[in-house]
PAVEXFI-491202 format. One line per field, with one value per residue (C-alpha): residue in one letter; x, y, z. Coordinates in nm, 4 decimals, padded with zeros to 6 digits. Example, Ala and Ser with C-alpha at 12.3 -4.5 7.8 and 13.67 -1.06 7.14 Angstrom:
res = [A_S]
u = [01.2300_01.3670]
v = [-00.4500_-00.1060]
w = [00.7800_00.7140]
//
This chain:
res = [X_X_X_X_X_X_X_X_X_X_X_X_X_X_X_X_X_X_X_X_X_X_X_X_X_X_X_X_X_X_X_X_X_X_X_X_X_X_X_X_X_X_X_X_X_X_X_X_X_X_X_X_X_X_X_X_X_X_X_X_X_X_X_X_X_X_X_X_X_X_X_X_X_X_X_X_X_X_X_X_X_X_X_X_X_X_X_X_X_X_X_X_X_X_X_X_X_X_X_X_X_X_X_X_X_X_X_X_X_X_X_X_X_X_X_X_X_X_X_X_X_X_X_X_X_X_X_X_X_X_X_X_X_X_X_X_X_X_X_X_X_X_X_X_X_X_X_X_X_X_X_X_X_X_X_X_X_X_X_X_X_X_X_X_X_X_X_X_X_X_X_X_X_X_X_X_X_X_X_X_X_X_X_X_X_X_X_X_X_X_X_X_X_X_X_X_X_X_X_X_X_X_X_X_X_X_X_X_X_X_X_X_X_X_X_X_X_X_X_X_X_X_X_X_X_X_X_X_X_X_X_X_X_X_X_X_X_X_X_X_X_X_X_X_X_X_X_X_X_X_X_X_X_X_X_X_X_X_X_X_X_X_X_X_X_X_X_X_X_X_X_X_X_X_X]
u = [00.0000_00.0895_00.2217_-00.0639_-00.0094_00.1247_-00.0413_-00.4013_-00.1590_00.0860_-00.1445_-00.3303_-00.0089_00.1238_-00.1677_-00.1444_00.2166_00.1137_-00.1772_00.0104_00.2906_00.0297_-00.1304_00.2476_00.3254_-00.0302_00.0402_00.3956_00.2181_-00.0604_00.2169_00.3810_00.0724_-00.0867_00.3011_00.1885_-00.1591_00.0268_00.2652_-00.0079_-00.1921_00.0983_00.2187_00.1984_00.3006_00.6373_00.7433_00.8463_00.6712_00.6282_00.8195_00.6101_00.2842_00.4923_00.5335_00.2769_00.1548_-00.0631_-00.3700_-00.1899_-00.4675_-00.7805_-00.6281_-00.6411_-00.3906_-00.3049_-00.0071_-00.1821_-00.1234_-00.5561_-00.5647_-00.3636_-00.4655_-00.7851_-00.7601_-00.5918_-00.8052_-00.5355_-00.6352_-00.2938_-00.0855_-00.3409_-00.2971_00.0938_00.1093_-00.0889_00.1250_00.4158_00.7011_00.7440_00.4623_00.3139_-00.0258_-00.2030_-00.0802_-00.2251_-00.5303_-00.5672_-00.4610_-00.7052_-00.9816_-00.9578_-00.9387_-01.2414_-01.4049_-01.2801_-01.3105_-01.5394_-01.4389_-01.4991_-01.1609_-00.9615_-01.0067_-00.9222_-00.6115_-00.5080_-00.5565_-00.3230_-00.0195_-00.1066_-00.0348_00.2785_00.4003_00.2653_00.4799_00.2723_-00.0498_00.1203_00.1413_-00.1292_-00.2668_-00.3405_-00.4812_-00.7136_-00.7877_-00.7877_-01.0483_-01.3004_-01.2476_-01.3916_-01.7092_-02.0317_-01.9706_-02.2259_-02.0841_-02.3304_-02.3844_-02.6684_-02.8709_-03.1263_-03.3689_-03.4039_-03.7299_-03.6911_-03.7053_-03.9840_-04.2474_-04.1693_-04.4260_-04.3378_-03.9465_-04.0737_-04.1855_-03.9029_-03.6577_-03.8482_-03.8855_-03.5186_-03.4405_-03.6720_-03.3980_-03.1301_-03.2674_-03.2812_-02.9290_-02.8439_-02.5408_-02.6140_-02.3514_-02.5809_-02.9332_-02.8116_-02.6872_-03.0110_-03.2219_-02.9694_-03.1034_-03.4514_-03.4494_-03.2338_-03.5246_-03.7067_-03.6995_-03.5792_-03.8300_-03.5155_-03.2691_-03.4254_-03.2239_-03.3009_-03.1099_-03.1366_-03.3229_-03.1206_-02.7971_-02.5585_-02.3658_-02.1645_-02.0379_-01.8661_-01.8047_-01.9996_-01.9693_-02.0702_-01.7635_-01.7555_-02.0483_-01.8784_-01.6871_-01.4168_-01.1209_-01.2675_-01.6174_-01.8508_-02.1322_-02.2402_-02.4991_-02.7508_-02.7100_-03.0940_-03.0052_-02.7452_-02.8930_-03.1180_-02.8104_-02.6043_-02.9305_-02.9564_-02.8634_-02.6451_-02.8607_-03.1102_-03.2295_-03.4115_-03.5489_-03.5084_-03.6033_-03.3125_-03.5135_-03.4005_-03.1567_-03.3312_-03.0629_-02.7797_-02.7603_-02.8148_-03.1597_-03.3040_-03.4495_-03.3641_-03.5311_-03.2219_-03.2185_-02.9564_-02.8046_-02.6209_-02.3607_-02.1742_-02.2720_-01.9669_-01.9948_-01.6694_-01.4324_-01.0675_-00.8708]
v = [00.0000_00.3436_00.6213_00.8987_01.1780_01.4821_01.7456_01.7620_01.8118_02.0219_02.2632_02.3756_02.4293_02.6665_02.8341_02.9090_02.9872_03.2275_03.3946_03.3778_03.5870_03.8452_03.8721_03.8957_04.1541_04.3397_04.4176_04.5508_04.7964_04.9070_04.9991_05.2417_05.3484_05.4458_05.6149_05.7886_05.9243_06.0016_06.2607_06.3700_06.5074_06.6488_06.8392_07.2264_07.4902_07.4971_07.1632_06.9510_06.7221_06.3566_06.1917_05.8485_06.0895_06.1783_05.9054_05.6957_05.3550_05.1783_04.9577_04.5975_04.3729_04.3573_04.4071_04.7547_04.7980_05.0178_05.1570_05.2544_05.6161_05.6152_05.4709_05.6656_06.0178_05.9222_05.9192_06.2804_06.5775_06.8158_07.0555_07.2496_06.9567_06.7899_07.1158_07.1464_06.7982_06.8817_07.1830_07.0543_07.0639_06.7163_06.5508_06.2596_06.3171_06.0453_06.1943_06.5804_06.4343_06.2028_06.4823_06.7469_06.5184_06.4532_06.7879_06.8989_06.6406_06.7398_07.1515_07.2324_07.4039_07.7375_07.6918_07.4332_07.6765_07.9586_07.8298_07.6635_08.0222_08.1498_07.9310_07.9639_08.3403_08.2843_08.0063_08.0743_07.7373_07.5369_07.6035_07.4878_07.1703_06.9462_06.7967_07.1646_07.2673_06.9460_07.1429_07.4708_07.3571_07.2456_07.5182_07.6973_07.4699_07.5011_07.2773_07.1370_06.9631_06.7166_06.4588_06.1834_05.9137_05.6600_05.4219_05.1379_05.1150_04.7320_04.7365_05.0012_05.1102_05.4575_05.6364_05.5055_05.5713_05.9512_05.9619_05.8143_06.0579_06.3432_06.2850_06.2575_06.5686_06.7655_06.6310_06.7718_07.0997_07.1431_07.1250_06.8137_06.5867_06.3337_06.1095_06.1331_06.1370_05.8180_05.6597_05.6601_05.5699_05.2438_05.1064_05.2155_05.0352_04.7677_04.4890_04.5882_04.3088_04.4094_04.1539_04.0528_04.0027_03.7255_03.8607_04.1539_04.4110_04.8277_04.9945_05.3197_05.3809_05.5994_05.7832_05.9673_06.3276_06.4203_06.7194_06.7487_06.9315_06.8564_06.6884_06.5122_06.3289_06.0963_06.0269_05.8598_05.7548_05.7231_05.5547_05.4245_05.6972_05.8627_06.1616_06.0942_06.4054_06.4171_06.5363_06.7470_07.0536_07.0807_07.0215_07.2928_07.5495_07.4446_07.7189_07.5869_07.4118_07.2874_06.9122_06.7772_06.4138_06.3188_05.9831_05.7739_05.5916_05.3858_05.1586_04.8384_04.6508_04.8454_04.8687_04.6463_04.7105_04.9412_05.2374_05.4541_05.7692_05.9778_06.2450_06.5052_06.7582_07.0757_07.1434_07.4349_07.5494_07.6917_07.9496_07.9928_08.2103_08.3278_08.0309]
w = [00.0000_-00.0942_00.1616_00.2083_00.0180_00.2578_00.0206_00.2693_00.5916_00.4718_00.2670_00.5940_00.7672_00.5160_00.5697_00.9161_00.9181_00.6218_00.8209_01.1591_00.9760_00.8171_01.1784_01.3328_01.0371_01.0727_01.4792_01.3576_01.1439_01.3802_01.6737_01.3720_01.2869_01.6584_01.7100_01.3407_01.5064_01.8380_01.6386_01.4202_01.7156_01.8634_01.5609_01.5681_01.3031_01.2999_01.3877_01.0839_00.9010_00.9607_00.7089_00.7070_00.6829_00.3599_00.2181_00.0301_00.1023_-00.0912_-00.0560_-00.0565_-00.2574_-00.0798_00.2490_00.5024_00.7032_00.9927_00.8244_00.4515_00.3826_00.3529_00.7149_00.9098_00.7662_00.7466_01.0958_01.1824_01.2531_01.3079_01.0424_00.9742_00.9975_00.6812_00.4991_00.6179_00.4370_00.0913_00.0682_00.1527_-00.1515_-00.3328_-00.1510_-00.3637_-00.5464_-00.3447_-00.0478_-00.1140_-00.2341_00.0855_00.2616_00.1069_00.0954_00.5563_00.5880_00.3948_00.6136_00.9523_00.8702_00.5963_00.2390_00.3897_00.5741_00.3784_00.0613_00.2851_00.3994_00.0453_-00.1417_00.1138_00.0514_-00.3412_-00.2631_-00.0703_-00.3428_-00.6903_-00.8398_-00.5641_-00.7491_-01.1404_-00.9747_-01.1428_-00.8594_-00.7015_-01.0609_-00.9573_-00.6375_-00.7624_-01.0074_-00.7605_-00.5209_-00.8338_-00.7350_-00.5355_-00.2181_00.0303_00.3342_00.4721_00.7000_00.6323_00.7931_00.5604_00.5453_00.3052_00.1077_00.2015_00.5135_00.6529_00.4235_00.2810_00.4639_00.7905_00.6986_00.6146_00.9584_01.1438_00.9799_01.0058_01.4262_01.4316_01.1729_01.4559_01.7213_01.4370_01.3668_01.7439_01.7570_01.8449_01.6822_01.4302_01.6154_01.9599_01.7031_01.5841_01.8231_02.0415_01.7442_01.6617_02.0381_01.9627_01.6328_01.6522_01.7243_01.4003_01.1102_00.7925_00.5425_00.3160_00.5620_00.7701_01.1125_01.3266_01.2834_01.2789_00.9625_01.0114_00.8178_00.8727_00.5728_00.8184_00.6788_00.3670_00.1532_-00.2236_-00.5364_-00.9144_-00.9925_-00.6370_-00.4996_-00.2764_-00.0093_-00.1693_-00.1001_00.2951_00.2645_00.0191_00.0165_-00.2480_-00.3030_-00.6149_-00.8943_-00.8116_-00.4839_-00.5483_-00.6440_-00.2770_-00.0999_-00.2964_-00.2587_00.0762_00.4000_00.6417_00.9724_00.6791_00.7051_00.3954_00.3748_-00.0346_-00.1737_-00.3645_-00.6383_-00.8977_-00.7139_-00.6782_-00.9381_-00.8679_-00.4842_-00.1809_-00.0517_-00.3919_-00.3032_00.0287_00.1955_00.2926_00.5909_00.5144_00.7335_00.5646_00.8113_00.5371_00.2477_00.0240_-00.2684_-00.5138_-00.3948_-00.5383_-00.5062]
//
């Protein structure tokens, strides 16, 4: 009788010593990139830059990790060290662009296009650079900057959805934060059936916030959401404080769940300036 072949043991064992390294390699990364975050918050005008928030890394394959350039400033809210960084001579493209993209998150356009027309002044050759032609070019946009909560048409009727939103774009308009808003309504909700999903789980989503124009209506490179070019034009007409509840149609074969009732939230609306 023939030896067994080793192929069925040894296959599994390479792949645990392959995913025990990645997992080894992984915590690596995280400690550089919580000592990244710890020096981001520290920084101050003045101080010099970071070189790892300088230089780019990539996405590897379908994996995040700690240490990707996308993950670690996506992460910073100290505005003038973002803008220190997209301004800074010889950074990489993706970098700016990460860079530029966080801090119109974390501040609004009203200030990020504020402070980026000011170090165009100070360095004309900064703004020939293509990637702040890129910048200068939607500066030259309407921008809303929004945060958003929704309901899928699959799983609460829409006029019951109507009616949910609109009790918690009362609590909004009041003046309280989406993140508290939310947060409540999540425990309130979270024993309602959605029909398609077959578990119990919360009906409310939560876009989060995010900063729009014509030739931007997402939140890319940081999340997934997207405002509908239906939409647009409330949310760029819209005064800051202003909720609106808008229905998403037309999704049913392109999107999990089809159609959506979405709460919005203008938090700032921007009109061109000079930059």
């Amino acid at each position: 009788m023939s030896a067994p072949a080793l192929a069925p043991r040894s296959a599994p064992r390479a792949s645990a010593l392959f995913a025990t390294s990645l997992l080894l390699w992984g915590c690596a990364q995280s400690i550089d990139a919580v000592e990244l975050e710890r020096s981001a918050a520290a920084w101050r005008p003045g101080d010099g830059l970071p070189a790892e928030l300088l230089a780019y890394r990539p996405r590897t394959a379908c994996l995040h990790l700690p240490s990707d350039s996308a993950v670690v400033i996506g992460g910073i809210d100290n505005v003038p060290l973002l803008v220190a960084l997209a301004t800074a001579a010889g950074a990489p493209e993706p970098v700016v662009e990460l860079c530029l993209e966080q801090a119109l998150r974390v501040a609004g356009p009203d200030r990020v296009y504020a402070e980026l027309a000011r170090a165009y002044r100070e360095r004309p050759e900064l703004a020939a650079e293509p990637v702040h032609q890129a910048a200068q070019a939607r500066a030259r946009e309407p921008h809303a900057w929004v945060e958003a909560l929704y309901v899928r048409a699959s799983d609460l009727p829409e006029p019951e959805a109507r009616a949910l939103l609109a009790a918690l774009g009362a609590r909004l308009e009041a003046g309280e934060p989406l993140s508290r808003v939310y947060r409540e309504a999540l425990g309130r909700e979270r024993g309602l059936r959605a029909p398609d999903a077959g578990t119990e789980r919360a009906v409310i989503g939560n876009l989060g916030d995010f900063v729009v124009s014509p030739s931007k209506r997402d939140a890319a490179p940081y999340r997934y959401a997207e405002v509908p070019e239906e939409h647009l034009g409330a949310l760029l007409a819209a005064p800051p404080g202003a909720v609106l509840v808008l229905a998403e149609r037309g999704r049913g074969s392109t999107a999990p769940g089809g159609d959506r009732i979405v709460l919005y939230r203008v938090r700032e609306h921007y009109a061109p300036g000079s930059v």
